[in-house]
Every structure is written in structure tokens, then in C-alpha cells.
N, C-alpha and C positions, 0 to 999 in steps of 0.2 A: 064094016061094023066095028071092027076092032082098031081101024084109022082113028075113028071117029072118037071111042074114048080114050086115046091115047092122049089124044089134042085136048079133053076135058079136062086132063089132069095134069098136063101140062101149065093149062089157063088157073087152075088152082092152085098151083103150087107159084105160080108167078104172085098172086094176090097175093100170099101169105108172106111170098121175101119182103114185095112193098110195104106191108103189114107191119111186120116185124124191123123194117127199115125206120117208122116213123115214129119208133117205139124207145132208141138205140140213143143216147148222149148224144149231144153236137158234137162236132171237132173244138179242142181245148181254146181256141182262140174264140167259139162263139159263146165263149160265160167266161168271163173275167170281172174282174172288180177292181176298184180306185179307189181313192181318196184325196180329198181335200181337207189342209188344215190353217185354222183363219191366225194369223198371226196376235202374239200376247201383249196387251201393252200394259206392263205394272203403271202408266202416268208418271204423278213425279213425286219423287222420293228425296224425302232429309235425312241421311245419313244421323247426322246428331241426335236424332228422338231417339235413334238403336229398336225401333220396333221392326218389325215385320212386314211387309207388304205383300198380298195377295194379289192376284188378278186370275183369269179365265180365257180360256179359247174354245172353241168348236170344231170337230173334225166331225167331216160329212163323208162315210162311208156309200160308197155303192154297187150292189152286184145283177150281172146280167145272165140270163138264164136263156137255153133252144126254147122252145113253146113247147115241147113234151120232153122234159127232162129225169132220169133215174136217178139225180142228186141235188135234190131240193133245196138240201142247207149250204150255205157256204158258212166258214170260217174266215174271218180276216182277223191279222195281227199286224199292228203296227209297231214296227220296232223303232225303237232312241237309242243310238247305238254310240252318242255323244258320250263322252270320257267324264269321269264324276271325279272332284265336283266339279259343277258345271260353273260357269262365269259369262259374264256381261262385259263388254270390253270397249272402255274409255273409243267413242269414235275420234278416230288421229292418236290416240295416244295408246298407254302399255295399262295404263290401271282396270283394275279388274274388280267388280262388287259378284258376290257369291249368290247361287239363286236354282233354282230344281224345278223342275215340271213333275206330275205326281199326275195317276190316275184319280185320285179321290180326293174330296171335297175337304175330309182331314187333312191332306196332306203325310199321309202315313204311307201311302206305296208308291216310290219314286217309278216313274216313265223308263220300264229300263227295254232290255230286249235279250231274247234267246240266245244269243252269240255271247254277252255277257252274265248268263248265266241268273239273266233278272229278271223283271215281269215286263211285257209289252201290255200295250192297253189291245185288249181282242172285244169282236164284236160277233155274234152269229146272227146272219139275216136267213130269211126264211122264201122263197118262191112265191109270189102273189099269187092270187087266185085266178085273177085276171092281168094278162100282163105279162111281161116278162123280165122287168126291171124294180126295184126297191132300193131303196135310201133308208139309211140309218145317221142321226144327229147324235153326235157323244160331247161331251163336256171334259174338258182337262184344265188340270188348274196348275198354277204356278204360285210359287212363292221367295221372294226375298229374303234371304235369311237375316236375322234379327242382328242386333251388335257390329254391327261394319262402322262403327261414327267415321274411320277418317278415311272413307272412301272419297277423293276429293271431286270437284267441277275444272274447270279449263277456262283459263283466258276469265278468270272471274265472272263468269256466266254460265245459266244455265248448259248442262252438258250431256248429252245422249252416251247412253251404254245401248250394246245390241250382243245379240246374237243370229247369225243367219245360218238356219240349219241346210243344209243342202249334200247331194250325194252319199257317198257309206255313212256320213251319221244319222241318216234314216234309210227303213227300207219296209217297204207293203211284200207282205204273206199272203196269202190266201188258199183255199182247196174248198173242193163242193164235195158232200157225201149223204147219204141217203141215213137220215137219222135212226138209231136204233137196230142200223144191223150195218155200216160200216163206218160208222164212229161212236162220240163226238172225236175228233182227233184232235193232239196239243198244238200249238204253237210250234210245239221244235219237230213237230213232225213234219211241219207243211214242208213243201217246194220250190211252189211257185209265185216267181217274182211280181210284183206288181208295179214296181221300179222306188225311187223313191220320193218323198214328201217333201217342200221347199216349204219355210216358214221364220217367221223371224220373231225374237221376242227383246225385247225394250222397256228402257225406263228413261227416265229426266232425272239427274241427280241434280237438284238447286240450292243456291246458297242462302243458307238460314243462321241466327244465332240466337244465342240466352243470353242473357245478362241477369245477374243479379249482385245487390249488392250488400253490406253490414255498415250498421253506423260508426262515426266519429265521434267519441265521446271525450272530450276532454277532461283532465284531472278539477276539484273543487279550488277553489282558490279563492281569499279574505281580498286580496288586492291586486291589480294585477301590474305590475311593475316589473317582471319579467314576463320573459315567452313561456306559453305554454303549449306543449305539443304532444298528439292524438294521430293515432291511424286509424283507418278503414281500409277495407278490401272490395272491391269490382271483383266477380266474376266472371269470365265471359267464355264461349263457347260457340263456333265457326265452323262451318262445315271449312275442310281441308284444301286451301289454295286460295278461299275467299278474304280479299281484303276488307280490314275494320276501320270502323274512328269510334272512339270513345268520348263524347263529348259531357263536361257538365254546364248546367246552366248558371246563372246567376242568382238562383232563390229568390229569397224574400227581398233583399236589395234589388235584385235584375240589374245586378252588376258584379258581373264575371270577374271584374278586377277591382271591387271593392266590397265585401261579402260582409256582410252582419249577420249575429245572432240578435232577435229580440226577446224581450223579457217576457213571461206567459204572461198574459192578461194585463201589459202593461205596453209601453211605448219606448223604454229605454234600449239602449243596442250596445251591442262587443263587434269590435271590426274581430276579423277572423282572415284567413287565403286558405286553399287547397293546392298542392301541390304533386306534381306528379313523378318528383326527384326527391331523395335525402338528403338534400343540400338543398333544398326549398331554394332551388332556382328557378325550376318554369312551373307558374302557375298553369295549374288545370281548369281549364275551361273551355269554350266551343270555337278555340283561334281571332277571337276580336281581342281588342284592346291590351294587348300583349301578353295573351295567356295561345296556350299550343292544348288542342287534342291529342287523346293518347290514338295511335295506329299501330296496327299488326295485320298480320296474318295469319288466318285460323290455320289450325292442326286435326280437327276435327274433336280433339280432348279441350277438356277446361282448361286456362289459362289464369290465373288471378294477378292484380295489377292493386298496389298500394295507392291508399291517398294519404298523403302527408299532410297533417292539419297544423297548422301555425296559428296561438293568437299571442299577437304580437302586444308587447308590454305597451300600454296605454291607460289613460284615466278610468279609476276604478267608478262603476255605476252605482245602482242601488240593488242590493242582495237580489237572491233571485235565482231559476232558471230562465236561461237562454236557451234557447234554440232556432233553429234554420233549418228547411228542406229545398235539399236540392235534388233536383233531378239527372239523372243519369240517361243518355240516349247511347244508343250502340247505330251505327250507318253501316250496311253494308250491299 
């Protein structure tokens, strides 16, 4: 009789270990979590506007849970552990345009990490009901910093900037904890590695310009029996490394190398030239008929370029204003 209930409470006490077995955390390898982050692409950017340029990525968090777990929550942190400021670097080359990744949509709390003593972007997932795995989608923004005009292009064409983030300047955090009686925990508290995040972020710096320009007004004059002579200024403006031509047209003549003003509301003409020297030697015009375009190469700053107006002494007309429009093209 006393065999017999020994063996009862043996069988009992066996149930209870299995019990309290199914009850008890995985081993640390069966709840982990990852990430993935979709690489940024600011598109393409003109240096010379000096504005800003935004863009967006997504990182997809995930954590995996035993089927009866004592720590429901996990933390993850992802750290950016890249050196500020941060840069975009000319592909082939050494130039560098300045640029930040940022938790928030402002743009006020830079991607930084624990190690640097800054903020990581963190996320807490919670243990489905059903299930044992859950995904979290986050949003991270980037931004171009404003005022860079002479960040240049390459080989005069469009030119990629990048950055590839890979190994120590990122790294996934993580920990699981049973909300409300052993956390929430920080960031600098976690431990465990989750290795780290590969991702790249990019822009197109292309070559763009402005042009603008001021009139040529020449002095009044009763007769004209000598020369008289008038400036104007071109302004232009080139992203940095990008070749120009400055062409003018031929105006109301459409002729580059024989230019008239005519009379307001009248038919009579003043020959006139444009020049692109103070020695009115080479006419300016679009390279026909013996006149040369002006050429440079931007800097990514304004550059201003004179036009030298000559009206050469010739038979005087009937009183009046004169005038002509010409057009100014920039090629690049």
C-alpha cells in the first residue's frame, strides 16, 4: 500500500516539472530580432538653387518570440554610429556634399547611437496574440543640407554621390522584458547584438545654370559722327566643373554681325555690335559669321561677363528712340 502511493507522487511531481517546463523562456537564440533598411535616394539635386533636399526610407523591424514566453516586449535599437557630419562622396572622386539622417519628419533629431552618446531610432514590439512573430515598419528621413552651390558634377555630366553604410557604423540592439515589472529598459542598457544594418543613401548632383542679364543703354546723342559706347552685364551661374557657352542672338536684324537698333514705331535703324572684349575686338554672338561665344566653366558661385556696346559713327537718322532685343542663351 505504501509502494503504491509513493509511485502517485512521484507521477505528480513529474507533471508539475513538465508543467513548469512549458511555462520557462526559450533558450536566448529562440527570440531574436532584425532588421532591415530600404536604402535613401535624395534623386537629383542642383547644387546652385542652395535649397535643401529631403528624401525618406523605411526600416522594417522584426521580433520572434518561444509560444509561451515570460517577456513579451522586446526593445530594439538601432544605432548610426557613422561620424557627423555625415557626407555623400563624389563616386571616383574625393568631393564630398554634406547630408544627415534624422529620426523625425522635422528633421530635428539626428539618427545618432548609444556609443555616441546620441539618440538611435528605437522601436518596442509587443508578442501577438496569435503567433509568434511581429513586424514593425518605421520611417527615417534624410536630408540635404541647404547652401553647398559648388559642390561640383564630374566629366561634365550627371554625377552620383553615395554613401554605403555597412559594419561598426551600424549595429541592431535588442532585449525582451515582461512590461511593468522588468522594464521598460534604455537603449544603453541592452546587450544583445543583432549584428549590423547594410544600406546606402544617394543623390544625382546635375548640371544646371542661371543666367541673367542688365541692359545696354547708350549715351543721347544730336549726331552721330563718333562712337558711342555702353555696357551691360550677363550674369551666370553653373553648377561647379560644368562647362558653358554664352551665346547672343542677332535681334531684330538676325544678324549677329550686323545688329541695328530700330526707331519706336517707326522703320529707321542705327547699326550698333556687341562685344565681348574692351578692345571691341570679338564680337559677341552665337560663332557664325565672325563673332565667337563667350565659354567658361562654372564654379558653382555667380560669375558676371560684360558686353561691350559700340555704335559706330555713321549717318545721323531721324530723332527718336532706338532700340533692339536681343537674346541671350547659356548651353550647358
Amino acid at each position: 500500500m505504501s509502494r503504491s502511493r509513493h509511485r502517485l507522487v512521484m507521477l505528480c511531481a513529474s507533471v508539475l516539472l513538465c508543467v513548469l517546463a512549458t511555462l520557462m523562456p526559450g533558450r536566448a537564440h529562440a527570440q531574436t530580432c532584425t532588421a532591415t533598411v530600404s536604402s535613401i535616394s535624395f534623386g537629383t539635386v542642383s547644387p546652385i538653387t542652395r535649397a535643401a533636399v529631403n528624401g525618406s526610407g523605411t526600416i522594417n523591424v522584426t521580433c520572434n518570440w518561444t509560444v509561451v514566453s515570460l517577456a513579451p516586449t522586446a526593445l530594439v535599437c538601432l544605432n548610426l554610429n557613422a561620424t557627423q557630419p555625415r557626407v555623400l562622396t563624389q563616386t571616383g572622386g574625393t568631393a564630398t556634399m554634406q547630408y544627415d539622417l534624422y529620426s523625425d519628419q522635422a528633421h530635428s533629431i539626428s539618427w545618432g547611437s548609444t556609443g555616441a552618446a546620441t539618440t538611435p531610432i528605437s522601436v518596442t514590439l509587443q508578442q501577438p496574440l496569435l503567433g509568434t512573430s511581429t513586424t514593425a515598419s518605421i520611417t527615417y528621413y534624410g536630408q540635404i543640407a541647404a547652401n553647398q552651390p559648388t559642390v561640383p558634377t564630374a566629366n561634365n555630366g550627371d554625377t552620383v554621390y553615395s554613401h554605403s553604410f555597412s559594419g561598426a557604423e551600424t549595429s541592431l540592439m535588442y532585449g525582451y522584458y515582461l512590461l511593468g515589472i522588468l522594464g521598460p529598459p534604455g537603449c544603453s542598457s541592452l546587450t544583445t547584438s543583432g549584428g549590423s544594418l547594410a544600406f546606402t543613401a544617394s543623390a544625382t548632383v546635375t548640371n544646371n545654370c542661371n543666367i541673367s542679364a542688365s541692359n545696354i543703354v547708350f549715351p543721347a546723342a544730336g549726331v552721330l559722327s563718333s562712337a558711342l559706347s555702353a555696357t551691360g552685364t550677363i550674369t551666370a551661374q553653373c553648377t561647379s566643373g560644368d562647362a558653358f557657352k554664352i551665346s547672343l542672338n542677332g535681334g531684330s536684324s538676325n544678324a549677329v554681325n550686323a545688329r541695328t537698333m530700330v526707331l519706336s514705331g517707326g522703320s529707321a535703324t542705327v547699326g550698333y555690335q556687341i562685344y565681348s572684349d574692351a578692345q571691341h575686338a570679338t564680337p559677341w554672338g552665337d560663332g557664325s559669321n565672325g563673332t565667337s561665344a563667350v565659354t567658361g566653366t562654372g564654379s558653382g558661385n555667380t560669375a558676371s561677363f560684360t558686353m561691350y556696346g559700340v555704335v559706330p559713327a555713321q549717318s545721323t537718322p531721324q530723332p527718336g528712340t532706338y532700340t533692339d532685343s536681343v537674346t541671350a542663351t547659356i548651353s550647358f
